[in-house]
C-alpha positions as CSV (number, residue, x, y, z in Angstrom):
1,X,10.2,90.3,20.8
2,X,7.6,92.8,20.0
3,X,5.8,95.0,22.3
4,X,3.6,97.7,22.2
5,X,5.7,100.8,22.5
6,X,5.3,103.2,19.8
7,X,5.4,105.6,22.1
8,X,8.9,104.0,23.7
9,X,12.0,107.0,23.0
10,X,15.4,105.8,22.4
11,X,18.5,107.3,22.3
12,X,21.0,105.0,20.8
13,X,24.7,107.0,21.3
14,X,27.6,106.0,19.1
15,X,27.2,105.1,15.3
16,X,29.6,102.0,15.7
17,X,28.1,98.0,14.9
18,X,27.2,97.7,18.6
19,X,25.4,101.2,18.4
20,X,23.6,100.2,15.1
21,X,22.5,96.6,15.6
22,X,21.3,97.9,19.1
23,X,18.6,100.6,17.1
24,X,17.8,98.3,14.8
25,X,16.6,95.7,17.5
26,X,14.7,98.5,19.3
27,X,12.9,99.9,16.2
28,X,11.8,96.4,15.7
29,X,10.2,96.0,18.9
30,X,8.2,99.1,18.3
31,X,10.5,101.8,19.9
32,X,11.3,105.4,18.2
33,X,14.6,105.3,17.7
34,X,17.5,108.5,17.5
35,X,21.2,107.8,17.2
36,X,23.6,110.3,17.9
37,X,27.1,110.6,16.8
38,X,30.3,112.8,16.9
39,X,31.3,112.1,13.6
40,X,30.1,113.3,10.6
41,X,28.9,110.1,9.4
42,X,28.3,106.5,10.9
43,X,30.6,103.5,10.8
44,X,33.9,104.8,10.5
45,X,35.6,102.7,12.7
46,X,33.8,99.2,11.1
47,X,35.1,100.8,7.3
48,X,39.0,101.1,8.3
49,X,38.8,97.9,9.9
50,X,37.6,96.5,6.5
51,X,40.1,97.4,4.3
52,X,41.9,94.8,5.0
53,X,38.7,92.4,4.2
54,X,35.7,92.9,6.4
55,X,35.9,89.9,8.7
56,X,32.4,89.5,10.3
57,X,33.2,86.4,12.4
58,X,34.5,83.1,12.8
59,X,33.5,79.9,11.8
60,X,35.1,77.5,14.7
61,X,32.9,75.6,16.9
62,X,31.0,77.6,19.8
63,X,32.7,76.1,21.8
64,X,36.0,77.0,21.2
65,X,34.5,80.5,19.9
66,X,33.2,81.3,23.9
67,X,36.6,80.6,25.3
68,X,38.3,83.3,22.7
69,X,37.3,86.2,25.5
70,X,39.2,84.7,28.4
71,X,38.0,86.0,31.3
72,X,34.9,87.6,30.5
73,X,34.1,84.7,28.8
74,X,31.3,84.0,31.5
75,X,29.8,86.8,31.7
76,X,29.6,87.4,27.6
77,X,28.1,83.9,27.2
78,X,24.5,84.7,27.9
79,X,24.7,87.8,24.9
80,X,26.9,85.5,22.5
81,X,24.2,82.7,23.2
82,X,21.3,84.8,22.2
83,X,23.4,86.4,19.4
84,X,26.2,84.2,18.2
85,X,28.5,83.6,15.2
86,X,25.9,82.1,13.1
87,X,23.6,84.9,13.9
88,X,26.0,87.4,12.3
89,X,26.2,85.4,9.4
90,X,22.6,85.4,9.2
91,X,22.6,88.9,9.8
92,X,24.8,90.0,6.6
93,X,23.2,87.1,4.4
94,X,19.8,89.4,5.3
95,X,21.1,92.3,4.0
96,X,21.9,90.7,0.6
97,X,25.3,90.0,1.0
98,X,26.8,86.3,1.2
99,X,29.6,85.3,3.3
100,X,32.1,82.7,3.2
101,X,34.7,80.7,5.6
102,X,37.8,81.5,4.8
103,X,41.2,78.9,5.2
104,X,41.8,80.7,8.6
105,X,38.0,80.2,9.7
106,X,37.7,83.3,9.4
107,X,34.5,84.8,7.7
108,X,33.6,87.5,5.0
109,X,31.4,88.7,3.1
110,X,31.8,87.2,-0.8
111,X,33.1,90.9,-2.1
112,X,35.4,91.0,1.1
113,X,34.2,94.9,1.6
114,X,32.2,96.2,4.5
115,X,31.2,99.3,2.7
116,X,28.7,97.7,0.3
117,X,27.5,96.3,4.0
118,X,27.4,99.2,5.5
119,X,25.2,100.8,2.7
120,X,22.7,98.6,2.7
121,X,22.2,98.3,6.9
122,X,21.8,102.2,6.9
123,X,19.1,101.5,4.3
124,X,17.3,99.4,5.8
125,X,18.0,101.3,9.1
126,X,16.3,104.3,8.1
127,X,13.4,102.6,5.5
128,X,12.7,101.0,9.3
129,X,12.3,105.0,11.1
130,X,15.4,105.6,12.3
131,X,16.5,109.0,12.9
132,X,20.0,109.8,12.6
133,X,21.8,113.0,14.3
134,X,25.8,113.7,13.0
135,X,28.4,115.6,14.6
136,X,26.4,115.7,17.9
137,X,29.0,115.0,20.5
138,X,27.6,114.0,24.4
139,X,28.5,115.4,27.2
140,X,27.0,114.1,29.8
141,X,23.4,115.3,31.6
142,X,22.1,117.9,31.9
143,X,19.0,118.3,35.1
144,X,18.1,114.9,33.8
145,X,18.7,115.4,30.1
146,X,21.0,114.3,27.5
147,X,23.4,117.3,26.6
148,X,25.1,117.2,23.2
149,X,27.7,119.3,21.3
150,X,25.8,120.0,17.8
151,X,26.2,121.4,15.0
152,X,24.0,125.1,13.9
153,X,22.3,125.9,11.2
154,X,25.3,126.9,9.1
155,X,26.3,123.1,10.2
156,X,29.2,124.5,12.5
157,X,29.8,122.0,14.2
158,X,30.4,122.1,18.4
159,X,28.7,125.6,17.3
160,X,25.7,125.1,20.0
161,X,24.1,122.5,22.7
162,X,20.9,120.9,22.6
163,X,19.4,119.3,25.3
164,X,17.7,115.8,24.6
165,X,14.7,113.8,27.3
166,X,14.3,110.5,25.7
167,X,12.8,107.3,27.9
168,X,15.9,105.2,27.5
169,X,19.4,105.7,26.6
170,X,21.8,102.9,24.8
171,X,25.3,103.8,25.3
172,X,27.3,102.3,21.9
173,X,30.6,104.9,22.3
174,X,33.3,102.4,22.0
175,X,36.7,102.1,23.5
176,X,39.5,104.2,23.3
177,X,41.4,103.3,20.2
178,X,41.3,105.0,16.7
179,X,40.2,108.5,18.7
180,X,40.3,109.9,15.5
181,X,37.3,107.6,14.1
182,X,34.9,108.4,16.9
183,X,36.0,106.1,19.7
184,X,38.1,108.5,21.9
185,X,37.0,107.3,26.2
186,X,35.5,110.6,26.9
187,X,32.5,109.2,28.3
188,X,34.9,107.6,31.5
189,X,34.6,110.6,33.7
190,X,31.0,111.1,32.6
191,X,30.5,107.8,33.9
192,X,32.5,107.8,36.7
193,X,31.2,110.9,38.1
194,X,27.8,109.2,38.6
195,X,28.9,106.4,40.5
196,X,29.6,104.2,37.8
197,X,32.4,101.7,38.5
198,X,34.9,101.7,35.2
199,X,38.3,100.3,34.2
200,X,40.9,102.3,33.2
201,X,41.3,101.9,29.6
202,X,43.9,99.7,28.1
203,X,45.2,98.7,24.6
204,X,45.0,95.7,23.6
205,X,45.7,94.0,20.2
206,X,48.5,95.8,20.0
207,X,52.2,96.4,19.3
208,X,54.9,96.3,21.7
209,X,57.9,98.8,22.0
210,X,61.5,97.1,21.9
211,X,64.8,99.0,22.7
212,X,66.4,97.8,19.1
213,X,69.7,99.4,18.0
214,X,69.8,101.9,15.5
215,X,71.9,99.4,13.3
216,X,68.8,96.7,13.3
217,X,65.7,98.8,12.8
218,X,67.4,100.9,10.2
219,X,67.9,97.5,8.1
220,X,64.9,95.6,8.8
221,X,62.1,98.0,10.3
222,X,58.9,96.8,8.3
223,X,60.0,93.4,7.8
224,X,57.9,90.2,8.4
225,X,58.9,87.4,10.1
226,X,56.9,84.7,8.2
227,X,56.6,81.1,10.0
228,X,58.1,82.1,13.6
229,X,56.7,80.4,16.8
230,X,56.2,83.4,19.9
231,X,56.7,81.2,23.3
232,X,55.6,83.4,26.3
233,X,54.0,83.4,29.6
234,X,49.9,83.2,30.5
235,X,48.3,84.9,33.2
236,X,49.2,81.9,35.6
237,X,52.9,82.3,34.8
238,X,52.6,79.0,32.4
239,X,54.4,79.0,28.8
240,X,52.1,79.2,25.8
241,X,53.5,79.0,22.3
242,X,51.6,80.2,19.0
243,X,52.6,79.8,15.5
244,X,52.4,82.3,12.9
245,X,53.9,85.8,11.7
246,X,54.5,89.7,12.5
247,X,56.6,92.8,11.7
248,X,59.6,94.3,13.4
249,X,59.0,98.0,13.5
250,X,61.0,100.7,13.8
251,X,60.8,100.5,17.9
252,X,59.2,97.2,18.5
253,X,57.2,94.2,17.0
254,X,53.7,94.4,15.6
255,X,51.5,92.2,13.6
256,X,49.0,88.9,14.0
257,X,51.2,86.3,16.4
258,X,51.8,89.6,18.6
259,X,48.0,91.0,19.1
260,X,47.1,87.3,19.9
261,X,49.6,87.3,23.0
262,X,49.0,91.1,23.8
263,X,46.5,90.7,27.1
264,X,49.0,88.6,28.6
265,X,51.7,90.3,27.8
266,X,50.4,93.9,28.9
267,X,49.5,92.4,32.0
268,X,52.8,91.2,33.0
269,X,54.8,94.6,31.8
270,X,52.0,96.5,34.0
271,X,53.4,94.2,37.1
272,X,56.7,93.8,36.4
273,X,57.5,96.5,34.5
274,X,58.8,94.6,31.0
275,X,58.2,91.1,30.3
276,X,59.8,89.2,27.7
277,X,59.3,86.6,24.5
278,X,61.4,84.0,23.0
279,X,60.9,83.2,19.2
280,X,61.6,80.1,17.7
281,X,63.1,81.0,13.9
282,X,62.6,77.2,12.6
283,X,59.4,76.2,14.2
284,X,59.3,73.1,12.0
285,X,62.8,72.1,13.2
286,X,63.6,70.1,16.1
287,X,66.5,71.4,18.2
288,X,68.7,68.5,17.3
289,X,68.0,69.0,13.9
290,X,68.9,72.6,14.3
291,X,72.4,72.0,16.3
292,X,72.9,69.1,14.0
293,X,73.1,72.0,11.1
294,X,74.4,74.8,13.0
295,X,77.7,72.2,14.0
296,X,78.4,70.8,10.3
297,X,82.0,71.9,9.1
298,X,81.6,75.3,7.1
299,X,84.9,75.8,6.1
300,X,86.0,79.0,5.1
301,X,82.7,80.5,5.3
302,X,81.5,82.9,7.6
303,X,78.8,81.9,10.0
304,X,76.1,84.2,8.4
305,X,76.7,82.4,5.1
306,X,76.5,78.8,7.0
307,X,73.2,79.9,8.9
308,X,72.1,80.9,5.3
309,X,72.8,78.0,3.5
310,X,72.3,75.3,5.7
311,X,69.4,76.8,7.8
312,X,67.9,79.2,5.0
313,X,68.3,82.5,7.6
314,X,69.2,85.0,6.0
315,X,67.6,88.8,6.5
316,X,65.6,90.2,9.4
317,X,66.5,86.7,11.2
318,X,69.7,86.8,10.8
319,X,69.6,90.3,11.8
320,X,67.7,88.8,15.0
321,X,70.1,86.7,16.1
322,X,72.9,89.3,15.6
323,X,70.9,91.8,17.4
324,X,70.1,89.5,20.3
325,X,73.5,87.6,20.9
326,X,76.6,88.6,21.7
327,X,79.6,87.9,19.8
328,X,80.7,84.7,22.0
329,X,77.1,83.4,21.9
330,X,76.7,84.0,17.9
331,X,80.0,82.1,17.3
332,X,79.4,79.0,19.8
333,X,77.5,76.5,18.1
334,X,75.2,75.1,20.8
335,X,74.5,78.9,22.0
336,X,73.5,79.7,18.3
337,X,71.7,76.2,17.9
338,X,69.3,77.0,21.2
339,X,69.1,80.9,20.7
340,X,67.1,79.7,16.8
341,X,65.0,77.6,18.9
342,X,64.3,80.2,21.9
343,X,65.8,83.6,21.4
344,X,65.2,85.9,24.1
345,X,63.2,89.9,22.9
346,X,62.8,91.7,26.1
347,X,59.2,94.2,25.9
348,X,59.3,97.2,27.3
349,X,55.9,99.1,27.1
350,X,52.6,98.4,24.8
351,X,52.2,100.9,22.0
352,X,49.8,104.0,22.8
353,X,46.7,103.3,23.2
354,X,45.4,105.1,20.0
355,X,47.5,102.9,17.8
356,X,45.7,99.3,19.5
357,X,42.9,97.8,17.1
358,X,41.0,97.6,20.5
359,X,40.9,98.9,23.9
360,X,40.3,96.4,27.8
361,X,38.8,98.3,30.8
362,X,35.7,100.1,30.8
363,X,32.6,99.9,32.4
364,X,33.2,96.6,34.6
365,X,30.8,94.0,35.0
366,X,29.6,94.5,38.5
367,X,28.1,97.6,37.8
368,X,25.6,95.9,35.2
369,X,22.7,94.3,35.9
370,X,22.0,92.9,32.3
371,X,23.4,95.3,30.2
372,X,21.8,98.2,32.6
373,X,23.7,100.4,34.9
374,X,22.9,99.7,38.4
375,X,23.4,103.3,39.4
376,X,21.4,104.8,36.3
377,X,18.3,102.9,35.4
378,X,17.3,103.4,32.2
379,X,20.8,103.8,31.2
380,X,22.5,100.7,29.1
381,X,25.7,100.2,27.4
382,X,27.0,98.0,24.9
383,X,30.1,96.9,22.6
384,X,33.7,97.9,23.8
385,X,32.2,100.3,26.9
386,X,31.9,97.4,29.0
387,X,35.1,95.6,30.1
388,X,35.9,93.0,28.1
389,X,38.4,92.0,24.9
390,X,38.7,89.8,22.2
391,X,41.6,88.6,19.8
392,X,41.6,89.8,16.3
393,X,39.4,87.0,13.9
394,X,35.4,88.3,14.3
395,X,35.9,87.7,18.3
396,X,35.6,91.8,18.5
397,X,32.8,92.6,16.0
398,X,30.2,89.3,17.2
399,X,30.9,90.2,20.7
400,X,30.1,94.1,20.3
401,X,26.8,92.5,17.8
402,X,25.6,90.7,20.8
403,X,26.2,93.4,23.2
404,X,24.4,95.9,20.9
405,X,21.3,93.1,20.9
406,X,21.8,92.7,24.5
407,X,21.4,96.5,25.6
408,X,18.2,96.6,23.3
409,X,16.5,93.8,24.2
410,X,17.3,94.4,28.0
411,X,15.8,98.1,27.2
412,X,12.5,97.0,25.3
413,X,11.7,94.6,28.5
414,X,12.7,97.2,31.0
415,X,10.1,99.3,29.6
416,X,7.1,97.2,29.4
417,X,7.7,95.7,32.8
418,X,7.4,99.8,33.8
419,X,4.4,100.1,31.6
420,X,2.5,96.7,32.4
421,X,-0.1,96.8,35.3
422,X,0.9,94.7,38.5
């Protein structure tokens, strides 16, 4: 899309992949481009998430992909269709970098790093004119304009305010996770106090907080439980079951299998004040099999040793089923047999917000027309402002791509339909 609008002013606020991808569509439409951060530098979100291998996206078909963000899955299809999974891949390739599909479906670049990636965007970013403004933190308006926390000349930062008029404004500020990255929720009131209709910010891919004893987490706190089965309830009170792994913390469970149940899950503690899980600790065993073990003579040995050597539990699941059963339960056979199969963890609470890999809530859908605020034209928002969430697996990052393409593209055509004679 290119247009005439040299003379188009942008403010792009928030440094994240949303808030990036969004000034690099506008600048190549023709529009003069600032973005404004808190932080001292760009990106610091996208880098932590990275160390663990910068996972750009995923590689299963689209139609499967869509359905990954539930029930905003709708209203995100329009954005993903314009700027999907392969357009990510597509977009990293372009910056030098070649990805690859990992076992999972997951993809990554070749080196598995996102700073090399992040190097060369900002690069290109500013070879292409854009202007970028650290440790500037918005507050809000100002009689029309932008008004910022910034840094003085000795590079104090918070140390003065400057007032800012652009033509448009691309909000890119995040969620409410990792506040110490950038992505903190201040802009909710802001937003709310100009009629603005938000969600209250929620975690999500996140931990849950269990009432273990002091006995269990001091033994196994930080252990994985590797090849587990989580069976637990969906939003219409049917049973789901997913296969894979997490970590029993000190207070509660973490980890891969847990952040992929964690919307339901939330959801149901937020009704009913707890909800619970049931693991299966030989998800490759049938329950006959199991009770067929579980009932073969063991002699002198204790139970522990029999589960052991029979079974092959031994450590944090055997500590599991200790934790979880009572003495009568542990010792009767069939109890034991069923509790390997489906053993009852009650949740309590989600983890605190700032320790979620991502936030729900925000700005909600009905108060968007596009990726424009109905009650502030001019005004548009992209990434994990609006109200939507993904799993873990390059859901999160293509979905806050295409909203960051969205909120630019939806900006350049606002302005030429304003400056194009009826």
């Amino acid at each position: 899309m290119q247009f005439s609008l040299t003379s188009f002013r942008v403010a792009v606020i928030g440094g994240g992949p949303a808030g990036l991808i969004a000034a690099q569509t506008l600048a190549q439409g023709g529009a003069q481009v600032d973005v404004y951060d808190a932080m001292a530098s760009v990106g610091r979100k996208f880098l932590l998430a990275g160390r663990s291998g910068m996972n750009i996206t995923h590689a299963e078909p689209y139609a499967d992909f869509v359905t990954r963000y539930g029930a905003s899955a709708q209203a995100l299809r329009p954005m993903l269709d314009a700027f999907g999974p392969q357009d990510v891949r597509d977009f990293v390739q372009g910056l030098g970098l070649e990805t690859f599909v990992g076992t999972s479906g997951r993809v990554f670049p070749t080196d598995m790093k996102a700073a090399p990636l992040l190097r060369a965007w900002l690069h290109q970013l500013r070879e292409s004119g854009i202007r970028f403004h650290m440790r500037h933190r918005w507050l809000g308006w100002q009689d029309g304009a932008l008004r910022f926390a910034a840094p003085d000349d000795a590079g104090v930062a918070g140390a003065c305010e400057v007032l800012v008029t652009p033509d448009a404004v691309v909000l890119a500020l995040g969620g409410g996770s990792w506040a110490r990255l950038g992505s903190d929720g201040a802009w909710l009131p802001l937003l709310a106090s100009r009629g603005v209709e938000v969600a209250p910010l929620a975690p999500a891919n996140c931990g849950f907080d269990v009432a273990w004893s002091e006995h269990f987490s001091g033994r196994h706190a930080g252990e994985p439980l590797m090849t587990v089965a989580v069976i637990a309830r969906d939003a219409q009170g049917q049973e789901m079951r997913r296969q894979g792994q997490f970590v029993v913390t000190q207070g509660g469970v973490e980890g891969s299998l847990i952040y992929a149940l964690s919307a339901p899950l939330r959801d149901q503690i937020a009704a009913e004040g707890h909800t619970t899980i049931w693991l299966d600790l030989m998800p490759d065993w049938t329950p006959q099999r199991v009770l067929n073990e579980v009932s073969r003579p063991r002699g002198a040995r204790s139970m522990a040793s029999h589960l052991q050597s029979r079974l092959g539990i031994k450590g944090v699941k055997a500590g599991l089923l200790r934790e979880c059963l009572s003495k009568e339960q542990f010792s009767d056979e069939a109890q034991l047999a069923a509790a390997i199969k489906r053993l009852p963890v009650r949740l309590l609470r989600p983890r605190p917000i700032d320790e979620a890999i991502s936030t729900a809530g925000g700005v909600r859908w009905d108060a968007l027309q596009g990726a424009m605020l109905k009650a502030l034209p001019g005004v548009f928002v992209a990434g994990e402002m609006v109200d939507w969430e993904a799993p873990t697996g390059g859901y999160l990052l293509t979905a806050c791509f295409a909203g960051g393409v969205a909120a630019a593209r939806d900006a350049l055509t606002w302005r030429a339909a304003a400056i194009t004679p009826s």
